[in-house]
C-alpha positions as CSV (number, residue, x, y, z in Angstrom):
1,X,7.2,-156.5,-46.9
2,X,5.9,-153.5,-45.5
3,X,4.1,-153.2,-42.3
4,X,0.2,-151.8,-43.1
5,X,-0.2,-149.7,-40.2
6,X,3.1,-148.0,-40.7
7,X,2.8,-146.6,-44.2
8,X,1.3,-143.4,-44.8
9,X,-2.2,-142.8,-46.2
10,X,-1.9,-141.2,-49.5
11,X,-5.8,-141.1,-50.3
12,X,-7.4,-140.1,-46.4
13,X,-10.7,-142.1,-46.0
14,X,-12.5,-140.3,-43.5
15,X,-12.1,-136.4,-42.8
16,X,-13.4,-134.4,-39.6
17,X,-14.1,-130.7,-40.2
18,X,-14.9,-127.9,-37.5
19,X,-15.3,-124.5,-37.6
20,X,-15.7,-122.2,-34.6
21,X,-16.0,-118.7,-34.8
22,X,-17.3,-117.3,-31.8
23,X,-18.0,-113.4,-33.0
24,X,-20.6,-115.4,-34.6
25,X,-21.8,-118.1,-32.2
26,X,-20.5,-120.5,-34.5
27,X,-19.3,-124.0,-33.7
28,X,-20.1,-126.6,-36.1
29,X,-19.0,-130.0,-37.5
30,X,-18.3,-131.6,-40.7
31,X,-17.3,-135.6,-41.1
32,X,-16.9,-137.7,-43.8
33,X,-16.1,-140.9,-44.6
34,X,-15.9,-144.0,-47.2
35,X,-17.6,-147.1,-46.8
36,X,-17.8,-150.2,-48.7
37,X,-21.8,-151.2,-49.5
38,X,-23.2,-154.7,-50.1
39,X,-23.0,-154.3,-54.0
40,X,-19.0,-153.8,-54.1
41,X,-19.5,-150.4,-54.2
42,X,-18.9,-147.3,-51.9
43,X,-20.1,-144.6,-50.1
44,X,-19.9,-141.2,-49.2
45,X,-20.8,-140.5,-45.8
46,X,-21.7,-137.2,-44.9
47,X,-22.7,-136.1,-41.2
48,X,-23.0,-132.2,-40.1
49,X,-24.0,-129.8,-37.8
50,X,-23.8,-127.9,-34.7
51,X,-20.9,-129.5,-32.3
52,X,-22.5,-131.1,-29.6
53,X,-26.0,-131.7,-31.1
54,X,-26.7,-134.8,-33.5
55,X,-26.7,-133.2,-36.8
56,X,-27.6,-135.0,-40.1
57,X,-26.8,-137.4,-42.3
58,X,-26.5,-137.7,-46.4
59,X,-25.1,-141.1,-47.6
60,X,-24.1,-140.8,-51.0
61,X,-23.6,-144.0,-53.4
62,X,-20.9,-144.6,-55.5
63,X,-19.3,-146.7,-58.1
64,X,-16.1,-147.9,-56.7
65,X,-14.0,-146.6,-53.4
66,X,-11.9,-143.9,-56.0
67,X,-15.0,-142.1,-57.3
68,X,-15.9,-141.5,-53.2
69,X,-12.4,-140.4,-52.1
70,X,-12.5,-138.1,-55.2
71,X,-15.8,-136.8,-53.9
72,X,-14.4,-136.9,-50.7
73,X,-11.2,-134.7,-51.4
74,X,-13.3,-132.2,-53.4
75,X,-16.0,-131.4,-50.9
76,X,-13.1,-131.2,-48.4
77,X,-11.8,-128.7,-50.2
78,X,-14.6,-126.7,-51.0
79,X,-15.3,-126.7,-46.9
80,X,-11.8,-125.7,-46.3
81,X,-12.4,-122.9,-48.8
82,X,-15.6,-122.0,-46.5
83,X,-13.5,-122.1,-43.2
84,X,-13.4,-125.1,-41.6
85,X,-10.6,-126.6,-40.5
86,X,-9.7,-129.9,-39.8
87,X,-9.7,-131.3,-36.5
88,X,-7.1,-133.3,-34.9
């Protein structure tokens, strides 16, 4: 009926972050995304840190795919409340 890769994603699964400020030699990264685990789960992952440079890495575990994109969407906001923007 409808065509998958046309319809708009209402619940975004992955979310890259930067903010820049040179004033204060600032240029870093935020990305997360959900995963599916082994258990029928998902997870939260969580990478960060200066752009250009590796950065770390938090995976965080959760029940089902709709408790991650609720942690997803609320961390997002929190960093957009901190200044980052996201990237395109």
């Amino acid at each position: 009926m409808f065509d998958i890769s046309q319809q708009m994603e209402v619940f975004p699964t992955t979310v890259d972050l930067k903010r820049i400020d040179p004033p204060l030699n600032m240029r870093r990264f935020y990305r997360m995304s959900v995963q599916p685990d082994l258990f029928g789960g998902a997870c939260l992952v969580r990478e960060w840190g200066r752009i250009g440079f590796r950065g770390q890495m938090l995976i965080e575990r959760h029940p089902d795919e709709g408790h991650a994109v609720t942690a997803l969407l609320k961390l997002a906001a929190t960093k957009h409340r901190r200044g980052y923007l996201r990237s395109s």
